[in-house]
NULUMGU-943501 format. One record per residue (C-alpha): chain; x, y, z; residue in one letter. Coordinates in Angstrom, 1 decimal, always signed. Example, Ala and Ser with C-alpha at 12.3 -4.5 7.8 and 13.67 -1.06 7.14 Angstrom:
2
atom chain: A c1: +12.3 c2: -4.5 c3: +7.8 resn: A
atom chain: A c1: +13.7 c2: -1.1 c3: +7.1 resn: S
// end
This chain:
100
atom chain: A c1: +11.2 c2: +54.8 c3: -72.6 resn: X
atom chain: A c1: +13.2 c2: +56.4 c3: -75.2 resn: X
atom chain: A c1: +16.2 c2: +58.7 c3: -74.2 resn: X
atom chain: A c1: +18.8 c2: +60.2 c3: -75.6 resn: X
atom chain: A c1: +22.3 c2: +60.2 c3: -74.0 resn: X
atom chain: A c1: +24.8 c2: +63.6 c3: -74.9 resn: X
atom chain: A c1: +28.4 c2: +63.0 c3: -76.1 resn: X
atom chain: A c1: +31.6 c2: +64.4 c3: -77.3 resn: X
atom chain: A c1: +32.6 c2: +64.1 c3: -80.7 resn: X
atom chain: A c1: +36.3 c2: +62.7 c3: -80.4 resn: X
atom chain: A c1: +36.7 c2: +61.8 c3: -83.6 resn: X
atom chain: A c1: +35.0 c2: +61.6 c3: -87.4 resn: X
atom chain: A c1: +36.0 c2: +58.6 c3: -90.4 resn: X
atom chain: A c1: +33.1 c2: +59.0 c3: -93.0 resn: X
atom chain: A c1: +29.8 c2: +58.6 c3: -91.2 resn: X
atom chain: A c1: +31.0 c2: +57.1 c3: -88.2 resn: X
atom chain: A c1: +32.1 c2: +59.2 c3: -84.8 resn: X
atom chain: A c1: +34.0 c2: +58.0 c3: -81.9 resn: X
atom chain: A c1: +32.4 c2: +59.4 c3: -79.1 resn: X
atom chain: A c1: +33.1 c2: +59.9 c3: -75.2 resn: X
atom chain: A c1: +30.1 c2: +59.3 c3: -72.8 resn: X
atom chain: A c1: +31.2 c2: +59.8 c3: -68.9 resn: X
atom chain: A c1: +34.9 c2: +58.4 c3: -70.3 resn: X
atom chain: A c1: +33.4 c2: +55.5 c3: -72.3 resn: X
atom chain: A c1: +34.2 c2: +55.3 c3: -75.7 resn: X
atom chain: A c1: +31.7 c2: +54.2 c3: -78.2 resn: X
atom chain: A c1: +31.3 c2: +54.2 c3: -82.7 resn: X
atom chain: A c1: +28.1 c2: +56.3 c3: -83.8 resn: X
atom chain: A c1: +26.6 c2: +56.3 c3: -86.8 resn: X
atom chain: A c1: +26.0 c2: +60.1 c3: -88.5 resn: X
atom chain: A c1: +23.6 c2: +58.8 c3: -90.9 resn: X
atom chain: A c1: +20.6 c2: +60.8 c3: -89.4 resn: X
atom chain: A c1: +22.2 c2: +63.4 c3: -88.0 resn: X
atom chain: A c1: +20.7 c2: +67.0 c3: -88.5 resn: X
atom chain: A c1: +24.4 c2: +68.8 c3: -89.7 resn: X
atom chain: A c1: +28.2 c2: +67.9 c3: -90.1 resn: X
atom chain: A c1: +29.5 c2: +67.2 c3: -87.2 resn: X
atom chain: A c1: +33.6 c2: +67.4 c3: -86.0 resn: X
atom chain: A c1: +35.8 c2: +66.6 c3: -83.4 resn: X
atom chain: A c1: +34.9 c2: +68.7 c3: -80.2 resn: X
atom chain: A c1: +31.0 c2: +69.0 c3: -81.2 resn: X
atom chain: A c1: +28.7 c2: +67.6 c3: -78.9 resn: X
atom chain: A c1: +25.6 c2: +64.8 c3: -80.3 resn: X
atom chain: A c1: +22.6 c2: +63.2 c3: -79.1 resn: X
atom chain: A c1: +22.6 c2: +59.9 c3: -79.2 resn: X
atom chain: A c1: +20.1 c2: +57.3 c3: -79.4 resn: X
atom chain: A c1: +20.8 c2: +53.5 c3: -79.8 resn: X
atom chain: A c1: +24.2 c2: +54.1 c3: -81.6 resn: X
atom chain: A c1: +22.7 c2: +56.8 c3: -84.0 resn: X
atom chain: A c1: +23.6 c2: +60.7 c3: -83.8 resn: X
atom chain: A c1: +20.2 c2: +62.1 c3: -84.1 resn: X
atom chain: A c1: +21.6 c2: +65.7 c3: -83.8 resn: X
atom chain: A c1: +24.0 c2: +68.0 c3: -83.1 resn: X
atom chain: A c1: +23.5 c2: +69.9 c3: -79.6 resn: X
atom chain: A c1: +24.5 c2: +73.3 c3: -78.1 resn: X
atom chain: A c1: +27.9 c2: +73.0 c3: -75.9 resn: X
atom chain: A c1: +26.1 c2: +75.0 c3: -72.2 resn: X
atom chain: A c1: +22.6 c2: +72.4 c3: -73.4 resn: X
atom chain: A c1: +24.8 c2: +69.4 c3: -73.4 resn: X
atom chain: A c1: +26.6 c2: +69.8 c3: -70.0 resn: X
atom chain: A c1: +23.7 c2: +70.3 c3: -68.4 resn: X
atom chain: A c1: +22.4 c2: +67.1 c3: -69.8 resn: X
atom chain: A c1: +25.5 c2: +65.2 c3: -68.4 resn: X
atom chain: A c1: +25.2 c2: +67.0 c3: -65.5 resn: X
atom chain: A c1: +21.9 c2: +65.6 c3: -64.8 resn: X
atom chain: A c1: +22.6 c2: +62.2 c3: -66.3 resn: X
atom chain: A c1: +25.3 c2: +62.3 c3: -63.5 resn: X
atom chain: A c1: +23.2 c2: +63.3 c3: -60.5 resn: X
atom chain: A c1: +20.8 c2: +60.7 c3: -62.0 resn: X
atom chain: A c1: +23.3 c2: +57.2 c3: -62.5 resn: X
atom chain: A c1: +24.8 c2: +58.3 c3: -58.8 resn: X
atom chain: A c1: +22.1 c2: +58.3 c3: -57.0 resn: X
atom chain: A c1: +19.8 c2: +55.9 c3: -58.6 resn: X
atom chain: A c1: +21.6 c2: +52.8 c3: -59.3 resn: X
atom chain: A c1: +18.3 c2: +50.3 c3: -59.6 resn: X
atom chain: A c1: +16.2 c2: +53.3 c3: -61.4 resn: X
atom chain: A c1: +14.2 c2: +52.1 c3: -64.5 resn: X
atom chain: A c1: +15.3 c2: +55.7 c3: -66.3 resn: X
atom chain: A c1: +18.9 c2: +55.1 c3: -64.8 resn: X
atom chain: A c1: +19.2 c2: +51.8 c3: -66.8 resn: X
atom chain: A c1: +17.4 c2: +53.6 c3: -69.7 resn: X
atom chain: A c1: +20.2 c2: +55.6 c3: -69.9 resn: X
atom chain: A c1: +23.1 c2: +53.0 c3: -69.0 resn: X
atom chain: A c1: +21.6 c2: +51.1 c3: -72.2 resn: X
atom chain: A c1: +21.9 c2: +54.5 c3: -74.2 resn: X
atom chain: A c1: +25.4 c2: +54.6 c3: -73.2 resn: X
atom chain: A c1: +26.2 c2: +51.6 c3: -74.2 resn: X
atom chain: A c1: +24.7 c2: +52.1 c3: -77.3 resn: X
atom chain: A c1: +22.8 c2: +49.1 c3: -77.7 resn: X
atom chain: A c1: +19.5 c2: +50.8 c3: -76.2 resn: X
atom chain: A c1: +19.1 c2: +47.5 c3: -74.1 resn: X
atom chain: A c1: +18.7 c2: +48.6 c3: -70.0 resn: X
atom chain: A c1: +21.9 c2: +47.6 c3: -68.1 resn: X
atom chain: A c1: +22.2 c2: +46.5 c3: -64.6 resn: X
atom chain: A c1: +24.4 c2: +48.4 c3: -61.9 resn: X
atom chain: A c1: +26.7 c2: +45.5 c3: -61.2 resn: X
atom chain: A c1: +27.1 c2: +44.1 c3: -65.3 resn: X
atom chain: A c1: +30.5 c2: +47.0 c3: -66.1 resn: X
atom chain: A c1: +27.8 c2: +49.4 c3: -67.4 resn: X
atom chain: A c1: +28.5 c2: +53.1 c3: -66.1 resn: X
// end
């Protein structure tokens, strides 16, 4: 399964972002990325690669599902899915290996 995981732009140096998921930290790559992006923009990403920029009201309802979802289903196949887009490796991570 392929997801994408929102985040907050905190920072930009050329084509790489920092960017906060659920207070985790992580570089992204802007190389495919629809439009410029800044500090305080939100992006989608997927495996380590902004694939686009997203509406501030469409991203927090994102994490506000992505929450629901890694709280209440800590052995869910999607919950992984989207532990491994967080990490930005796209690899599934378990609930007890320091993934969110």
């Amino acid at each position: 399964m392929c997801l994408g995981v929102p985040g907050k732009v905190l920072e930009v140096q050329g084509n790489v972002a920092v960017v906060d998921f659920f207070g985790l930290r992580r570089p992204v790559l802007l190389d495919v990325v629809d439009e410029p992006v800044a500090p305080g923009d939100f992006v989608l990403n997927h495996v380590g690669y902004a694939i686009r920029r997203i509406p501030p009201d469409q991203a927090q309802a994102t994490l506000a599902f992505y929450e629901q979802l890694l709280g209440e289903a800590a052995e869910d196949a999607m919950a992984a899915d989207v532990r491994g887009e967080i990490t930005g490796t796209g690899e599934p991570k378990g609930p007890d290996d320091g993934s969110v």
